[in-house]
VOMARDO-653503 format. One record per residue (C-alpha): x, y, z. Coordinates in steps of 0.5 Angstrom, whole numbers, plus 2048, in hexadecimal, padded with zeros to 3 digits. Example, Ala and Ser with C-alpha at 12.3 -4.5 7.8 and 13.67 -1.06 7.14 Angstrom:
8197F7810;81B7FE80E;
END
This chain:
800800800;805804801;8088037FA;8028067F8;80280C7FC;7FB80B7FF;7FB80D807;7F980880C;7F9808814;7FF808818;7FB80281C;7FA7FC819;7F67F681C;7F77ED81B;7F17E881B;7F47E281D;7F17DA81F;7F27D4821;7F87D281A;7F67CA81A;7F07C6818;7ED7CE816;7EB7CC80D;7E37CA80D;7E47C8806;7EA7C5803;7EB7C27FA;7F07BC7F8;7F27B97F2;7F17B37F1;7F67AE7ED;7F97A67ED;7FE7A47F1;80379F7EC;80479B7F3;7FD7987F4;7F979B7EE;7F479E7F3;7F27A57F3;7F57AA7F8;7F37B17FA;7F97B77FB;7FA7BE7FB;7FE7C17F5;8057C37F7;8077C97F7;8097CD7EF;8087C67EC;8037C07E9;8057BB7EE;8017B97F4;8027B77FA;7FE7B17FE;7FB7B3804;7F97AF80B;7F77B580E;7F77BD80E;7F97C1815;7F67C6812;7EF7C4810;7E97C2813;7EA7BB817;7E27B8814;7E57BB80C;7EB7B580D;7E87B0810;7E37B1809;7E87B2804;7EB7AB807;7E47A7807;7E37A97FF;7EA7A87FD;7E97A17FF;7E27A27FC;7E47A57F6;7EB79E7F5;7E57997F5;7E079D7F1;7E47A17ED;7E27A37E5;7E67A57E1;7E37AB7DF;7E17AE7E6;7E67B17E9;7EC7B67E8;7EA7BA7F0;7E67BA7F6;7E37C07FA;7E17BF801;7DD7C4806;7DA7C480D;7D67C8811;7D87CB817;7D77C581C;7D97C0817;7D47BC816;7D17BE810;7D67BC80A;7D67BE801;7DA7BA7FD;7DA7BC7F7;7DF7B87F1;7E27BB7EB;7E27B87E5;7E67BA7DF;7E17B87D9;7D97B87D9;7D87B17D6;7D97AB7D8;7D77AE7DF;7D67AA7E5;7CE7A87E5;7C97AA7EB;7C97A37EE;7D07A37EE;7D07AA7F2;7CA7A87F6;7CF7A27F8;7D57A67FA;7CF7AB7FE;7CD7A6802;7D37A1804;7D87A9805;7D17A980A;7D17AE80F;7D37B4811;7D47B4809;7CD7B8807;7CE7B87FF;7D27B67FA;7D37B97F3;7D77B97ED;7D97BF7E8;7DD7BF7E2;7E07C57DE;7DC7C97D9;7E07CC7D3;7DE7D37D5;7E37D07DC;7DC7D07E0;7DA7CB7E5;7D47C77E2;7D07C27E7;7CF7BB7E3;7CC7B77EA;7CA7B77F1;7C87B37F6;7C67B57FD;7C57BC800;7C87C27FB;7CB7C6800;7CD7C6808;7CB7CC80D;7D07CF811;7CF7D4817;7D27D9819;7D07DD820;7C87DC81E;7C97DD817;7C87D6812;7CA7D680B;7C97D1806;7D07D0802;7CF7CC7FC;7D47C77F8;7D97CB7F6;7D67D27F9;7DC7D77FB;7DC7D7803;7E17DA808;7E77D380A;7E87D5811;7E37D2815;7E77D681C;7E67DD81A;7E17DD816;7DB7E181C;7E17E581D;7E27E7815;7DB7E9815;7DB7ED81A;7E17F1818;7DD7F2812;7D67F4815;7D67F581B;7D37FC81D;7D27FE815;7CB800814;7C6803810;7C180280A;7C4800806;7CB7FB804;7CE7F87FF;7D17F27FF;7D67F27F9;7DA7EB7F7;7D57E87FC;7D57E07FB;7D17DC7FF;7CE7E3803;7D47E2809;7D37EA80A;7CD7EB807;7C97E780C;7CC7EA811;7CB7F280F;7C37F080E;7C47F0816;7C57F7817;7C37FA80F;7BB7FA80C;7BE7F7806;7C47F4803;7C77F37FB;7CC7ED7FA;7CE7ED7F4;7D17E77F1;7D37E37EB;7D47DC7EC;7CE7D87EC;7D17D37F1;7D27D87F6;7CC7DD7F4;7C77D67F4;7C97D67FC;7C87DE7FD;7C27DD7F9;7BF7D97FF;7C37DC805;7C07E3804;7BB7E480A;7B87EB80A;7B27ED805;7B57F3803;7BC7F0800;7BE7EE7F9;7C37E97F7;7C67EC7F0;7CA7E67EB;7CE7EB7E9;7D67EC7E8;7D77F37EC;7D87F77E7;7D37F57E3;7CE7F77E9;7D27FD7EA;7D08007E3;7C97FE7E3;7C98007EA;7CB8087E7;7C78077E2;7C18067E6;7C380B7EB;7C18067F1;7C28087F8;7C880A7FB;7CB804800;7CD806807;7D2801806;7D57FD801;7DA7F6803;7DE7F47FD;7E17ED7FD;7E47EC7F7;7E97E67F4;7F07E77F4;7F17EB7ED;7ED7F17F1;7E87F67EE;7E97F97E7;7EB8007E6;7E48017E3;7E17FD7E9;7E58027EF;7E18087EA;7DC8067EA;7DC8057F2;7DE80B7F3;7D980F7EF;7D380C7F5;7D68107FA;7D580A800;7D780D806;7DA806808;7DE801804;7E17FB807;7E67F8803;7E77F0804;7EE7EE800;7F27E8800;7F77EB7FB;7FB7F07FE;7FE7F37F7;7F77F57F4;7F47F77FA;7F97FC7FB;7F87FE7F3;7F07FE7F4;7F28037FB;7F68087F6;7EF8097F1;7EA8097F7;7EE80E7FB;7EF8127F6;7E88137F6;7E78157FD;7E7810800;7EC80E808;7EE80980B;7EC808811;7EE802813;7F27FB812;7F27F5815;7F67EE812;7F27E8813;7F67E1813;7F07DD80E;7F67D880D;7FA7D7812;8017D3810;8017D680A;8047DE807;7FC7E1806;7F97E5809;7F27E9809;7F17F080A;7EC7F480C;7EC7FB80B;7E680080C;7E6806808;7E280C80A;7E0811805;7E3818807;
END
């Protein structure tokens, strides 16, 4: 940030956690060991193709191992040629609800419903849903088949989200109420807008203390869930990229938000996006990064359009790893 020349408080605060068993969601890929013939799950190594074989991981939850072992076992006796390139498994807050969602690499020749329904029902609980996925040519996730429940709820305070196969969620299961509350917590108003909103994690909770709330999001996995989590009459889940919301929004000339969040993927926001922001004239902005680069690009932009910063805090999302979260409230001046 200081490269950029943007200005910010002498005091920056850090979030922390518990650093082990904290990933409520863990992906591995799936391969053949020459040794046995039986198929094996690992992560990726670093920089590289190869994949590492696993018996546990410290760092995820214990219920997400245990199920990656029951369907490797599965997965050896009741292999299809064609299943399987990857897997995703995902659980709830109390562990007791779990996703597993496979990832084939082509759309035919895809395992049959009664061969998902047998894996469904030997896994048994706490697994919830099992669903496989292949890649479209345009690189969007299609769904080819399900069995069972299509998403988990997950609770956080008093607040349940419905999160779907494949939806974006945050990982770190010990700080999550914490995280939420360094976004929302005393912000209030009529409206607020939810921008990069994934599954609703702020948008649910801004409804609290807000009359109506806008989460905006594009990805139909992710959007399905926000769809179904919105609880207040008055509020609107939009599928939309943000800049395309952002220029509908200015030539409607809807409201003007009291607060707006942005949550974006680690490219950031485009410069047209940061324009366009600034041109609404929000009194509040909180800006969640999880890239330190184009965070500190995006700041340049919007506080050279009158806005501040006020106030920074590093969240430790990922600990044993160098990413880092970044919290940063921008008042307009």
């Amino acid at each position: 940030m200081l490269r950029e020349r943007v200005s910010i408080p002498d005091t920056i605060g850090l979030l922390s956690g518990n650093p082990w068993e904290y990933r409520n969601r863990i992906r591995l890929a799936s391969f053949t060991e020459n040794s046995s013939g039986s198929r094996r799950f690992g992560y990726r190594a670093r920089a590289s193709h190869d994949i590492v074989p696993i018996a546990e991981c410290p760092i995820a939850a214990p219920i997400l191992t245990r199920v990656a072992a029951l369907a490797e076992q599965w997965l050896s006796r009741n292999f299809s040629a064609a299943a399987v390139g990857e897997i995703e498994l995902s659980t709830n807050t109390t562990e007791d609800q779990v996703l597993v969602t496979l990832y084939s690499e082509s759309a035919s020749g895809h395992p049959t419903q009664a061969w998902i329904q047998s894996m469904l029902r030997e896994l048994g609980p706490p697994v919830i849903g099992v669903r496989i996925e292949c890649k479209t040519d345009a690189e969007q996730q299609k769904s080819l088949d399900h069995a069972g429940e299509d998403s988990l709820l997950y609770t956080i305070g008093k607040t349940k989200y419905p999160v779907q196969h494949g939806a974006f969620f945050q990982v770190n299961r010990w700080l999550l109420e914490d995280f939420l509350a360094l976004v929302t917590a005393d912000r209030r108003g009529m409206q607020a807008w939810d921008l990069f909103a994934g599954v609703g994690l702020f948008a649910r909770q801004l409804e609290h203390s807000f009359q109506s709330v806008i989460a905006v999001e594009s990805s139909p996995a992710s959007f399905a869930s926000l769809e179904t989590s919105l609880a207040n009459a008055d509020s609107r889940a939009i599928c939309s990229t943000t800049l395309q919301f952002l220029q509908r929004n200015r030539e409607l000339r809807e409201p003007r938000p009291d607060f707006i969040v942005l949550d974006p993927p680690r490219a950031g926001l485009s410069q047209q996006t940061c324009a366009l922001l600034a041109a609404i004239h929000a009194p509040e902005m909180i800006y969640v990064s999880c890239d330190p680069a184009t965070l500190a690009r995006d700041l340049k932009l919007l506080t050279a359009e009158r806005y501040k910063v006020s106030n920074i805090i590093l969240v430790d999302m990922f600990p044993q790893t160098y990413h880092l979260e970044t919290v940063v409230s921008l008042i307009r001046a």
